[in-house]
C-alpha distance (Angstrom), angle and dihedral (degrees) to the residues before:
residue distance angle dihedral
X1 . . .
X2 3.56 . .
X3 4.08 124.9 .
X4 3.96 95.1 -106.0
X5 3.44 80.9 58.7
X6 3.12 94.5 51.9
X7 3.72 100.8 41.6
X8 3.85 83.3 53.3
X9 3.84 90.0 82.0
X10 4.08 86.8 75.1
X11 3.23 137.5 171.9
X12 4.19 80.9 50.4
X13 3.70 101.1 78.8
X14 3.93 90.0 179.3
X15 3.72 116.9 66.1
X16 4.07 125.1 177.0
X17 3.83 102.9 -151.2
X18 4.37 133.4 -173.3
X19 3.83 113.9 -129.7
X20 3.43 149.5 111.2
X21 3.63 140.3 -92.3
X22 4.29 83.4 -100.6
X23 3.67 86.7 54.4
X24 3.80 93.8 44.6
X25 3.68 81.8 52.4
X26 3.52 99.6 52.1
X27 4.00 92.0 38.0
X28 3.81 84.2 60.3
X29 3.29 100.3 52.5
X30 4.06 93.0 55.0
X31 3.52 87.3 42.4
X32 4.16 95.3 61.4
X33 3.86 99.4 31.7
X34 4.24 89.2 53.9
X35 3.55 93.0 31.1
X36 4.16 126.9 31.5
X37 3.86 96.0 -160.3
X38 3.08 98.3 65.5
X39 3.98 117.8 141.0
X40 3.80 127.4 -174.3
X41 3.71 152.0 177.8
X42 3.63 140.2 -167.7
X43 3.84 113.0 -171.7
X44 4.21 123.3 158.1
X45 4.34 86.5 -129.3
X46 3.99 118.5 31.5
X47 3.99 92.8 -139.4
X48 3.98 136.5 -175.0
X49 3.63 90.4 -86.1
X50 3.23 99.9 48.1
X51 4.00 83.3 56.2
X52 3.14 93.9 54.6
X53 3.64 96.5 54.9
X54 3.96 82.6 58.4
X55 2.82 96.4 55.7
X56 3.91 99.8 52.7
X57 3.84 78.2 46.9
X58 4.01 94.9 55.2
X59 3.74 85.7 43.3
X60 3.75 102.2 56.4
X61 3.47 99.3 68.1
X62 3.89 110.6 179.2
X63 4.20 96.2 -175.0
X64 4.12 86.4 -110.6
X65 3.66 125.8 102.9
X66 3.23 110.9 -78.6
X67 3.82 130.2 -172.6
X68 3.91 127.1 -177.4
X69 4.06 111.4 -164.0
X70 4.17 119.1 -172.4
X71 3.90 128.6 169.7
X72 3.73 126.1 -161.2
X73 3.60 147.1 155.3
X74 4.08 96.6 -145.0
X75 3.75 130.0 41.2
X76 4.08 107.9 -163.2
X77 3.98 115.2 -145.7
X78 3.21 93.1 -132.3
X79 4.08 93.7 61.4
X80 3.93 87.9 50.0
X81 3.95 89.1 66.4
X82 3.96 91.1 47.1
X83 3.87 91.6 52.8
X84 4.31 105.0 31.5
X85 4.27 91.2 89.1
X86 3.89 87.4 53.3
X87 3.35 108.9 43.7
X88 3.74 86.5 48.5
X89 3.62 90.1 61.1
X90 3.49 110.4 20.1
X91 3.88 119.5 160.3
X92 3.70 116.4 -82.9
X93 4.00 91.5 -127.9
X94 4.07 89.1 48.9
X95 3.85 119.9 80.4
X96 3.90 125.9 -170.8
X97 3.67 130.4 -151.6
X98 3.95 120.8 -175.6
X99 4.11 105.3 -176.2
X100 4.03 110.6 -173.2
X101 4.02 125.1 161.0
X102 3.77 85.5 -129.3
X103 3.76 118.4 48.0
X104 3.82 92.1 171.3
X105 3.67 94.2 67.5
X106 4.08 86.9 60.8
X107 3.33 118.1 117.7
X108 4.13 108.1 -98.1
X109 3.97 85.9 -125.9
X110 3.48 97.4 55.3
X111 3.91 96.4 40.4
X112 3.71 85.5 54.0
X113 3.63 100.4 58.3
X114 4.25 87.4 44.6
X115 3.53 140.3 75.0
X116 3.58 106.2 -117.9
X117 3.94 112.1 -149.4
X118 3.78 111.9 -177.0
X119 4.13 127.4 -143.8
X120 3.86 92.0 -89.1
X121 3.74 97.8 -161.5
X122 4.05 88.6 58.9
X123 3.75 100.4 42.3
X124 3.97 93.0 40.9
X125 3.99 88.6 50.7
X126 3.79 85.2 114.0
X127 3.64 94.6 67.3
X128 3.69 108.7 24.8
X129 4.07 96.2 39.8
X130 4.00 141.3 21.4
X131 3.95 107.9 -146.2
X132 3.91 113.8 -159.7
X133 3.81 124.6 -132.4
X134 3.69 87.6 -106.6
X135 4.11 101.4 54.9
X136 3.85 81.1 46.9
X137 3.81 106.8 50.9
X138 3.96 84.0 40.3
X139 4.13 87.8 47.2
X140 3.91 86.7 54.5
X141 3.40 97.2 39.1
X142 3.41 89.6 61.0
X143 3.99 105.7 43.9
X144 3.41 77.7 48.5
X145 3.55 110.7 57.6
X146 3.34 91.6 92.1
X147 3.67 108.4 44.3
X148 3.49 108.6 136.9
X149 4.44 86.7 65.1
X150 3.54 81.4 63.7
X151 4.03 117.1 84.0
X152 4.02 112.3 -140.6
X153 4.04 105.5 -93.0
X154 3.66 85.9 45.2
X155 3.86 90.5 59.0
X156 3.49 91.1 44.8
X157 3.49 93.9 47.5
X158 4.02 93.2 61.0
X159 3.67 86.9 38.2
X160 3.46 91.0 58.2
X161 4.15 90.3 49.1
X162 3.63 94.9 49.5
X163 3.95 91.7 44.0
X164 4.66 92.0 49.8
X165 4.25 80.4 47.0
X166 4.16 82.6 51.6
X167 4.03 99.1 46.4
X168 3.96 92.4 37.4
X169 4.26 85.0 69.4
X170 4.10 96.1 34.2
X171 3.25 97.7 36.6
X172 3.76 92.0 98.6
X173 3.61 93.4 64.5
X174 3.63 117.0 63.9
X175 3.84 101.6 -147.0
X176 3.64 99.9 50.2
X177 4.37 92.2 42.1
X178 4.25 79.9 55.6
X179 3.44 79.1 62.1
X180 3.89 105.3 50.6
X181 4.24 79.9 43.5
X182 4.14 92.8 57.7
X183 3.78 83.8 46.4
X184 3.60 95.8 54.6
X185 3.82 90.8 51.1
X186 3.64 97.5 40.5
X187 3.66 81.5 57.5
X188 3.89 94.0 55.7
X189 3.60 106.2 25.9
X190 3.88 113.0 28.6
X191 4.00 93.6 48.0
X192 3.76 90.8 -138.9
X193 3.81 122.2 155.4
X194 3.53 120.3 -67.3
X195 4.19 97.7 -130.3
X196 3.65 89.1 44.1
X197 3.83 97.4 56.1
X198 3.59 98.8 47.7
X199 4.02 94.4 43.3
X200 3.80 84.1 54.5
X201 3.61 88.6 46.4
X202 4.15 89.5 50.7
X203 3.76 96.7 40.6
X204 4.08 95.0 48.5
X205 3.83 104.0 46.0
X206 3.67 99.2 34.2
């Protein structure tokens, strides 16, 4: 996804968006060749401070095109009520992009006042790709090796990604999406381990 693509999604001028570090990377690098002020940031928690230095950005409007681009893995609560009055009204020449491999661990406020675009190639997997029960127990075996570095919303986070990749190719058959659904809740409501859930999930539907 390039930033004219991006920037296509007008009037919203602040856009919440699914990716990687690579696609931060490659975002960034579309971002400064079309468009030379082009700031960024890449931090592993988005943090009060690091509001408030959007802010000052939102805030200095210059009447050029503008775009502010940040990736992180962890949005605090307390930097989503230093940021919700500008991204609300941010300055029509001023666009903001917040990339994070877990948009479900975004503060409702913020994701409210964004246009979330998800990581097309994994939520479309259904349709553009069959994965077997193999690549996917292997897949979670290895994003999970090392679970315990992870705290709990971030493991339920990925679980969550991994189980929307699962429904979007089952979903056509009724049993098997019952499935992905017991997963989810099992996930939320039984407090069960993370691993466990989704290789349950993997070795039931596929």
């Amino acid at each position: 996804m390039t930033i004219e693509t991006i920037l296509a999604h007008a009037p919203q001028k602040t856009f919440l968006l699914q990716g990687s570090e690579t696609a931060f990377d490659t975002l960034l690098a579309s971002a400064v060749m079309d468009h030379p002020l082009t700031n960024a940031l890449s931090v592993p928690r988005f943090t009060t401070d690091h509001s408030k230095m959007l802010v000052e950005f939102i805030n200095e409007g210059t009447g050029e095109q503008r775009i502010f681009i940040c990736f992180f893995s962890i949005f605090s609560p307390e930097a989503a009520q230093v940021l919700l009055k500008s991204l609300e009204e941010p300055d029509r020449d001023t666009t903001i992009i917040l990339m994070t491999p877990y948009p479900y661990l975004v503060p409702a406020t913020i994701r409210s006042r964004t246009r979330l675009i998800h990581n097309d190639v994994l939520r479309e997997i259904g349709t553009s790709g069959k994965v077997s029960r193999d690549a996917l127990l292997a897949q979670i075996k290895e994003e999970f090796a090392s679970d315990a570095e992870d705290d709990a919303a971030t493991r339920r986070a990925k679980a969550i990604l991994i189980l929307d990749m699962l429904e979007a190719q089952v979903r056509s058959i009724p049993a098997k999406a019952a499935i992905i659904y017991k997963a989810k809740d099992m996930l939320f409501s039984a407090n069960m381990p993370t691993k466990y859930v989704l290789e349950y999930a993997a070795s039931m539907a596929l």
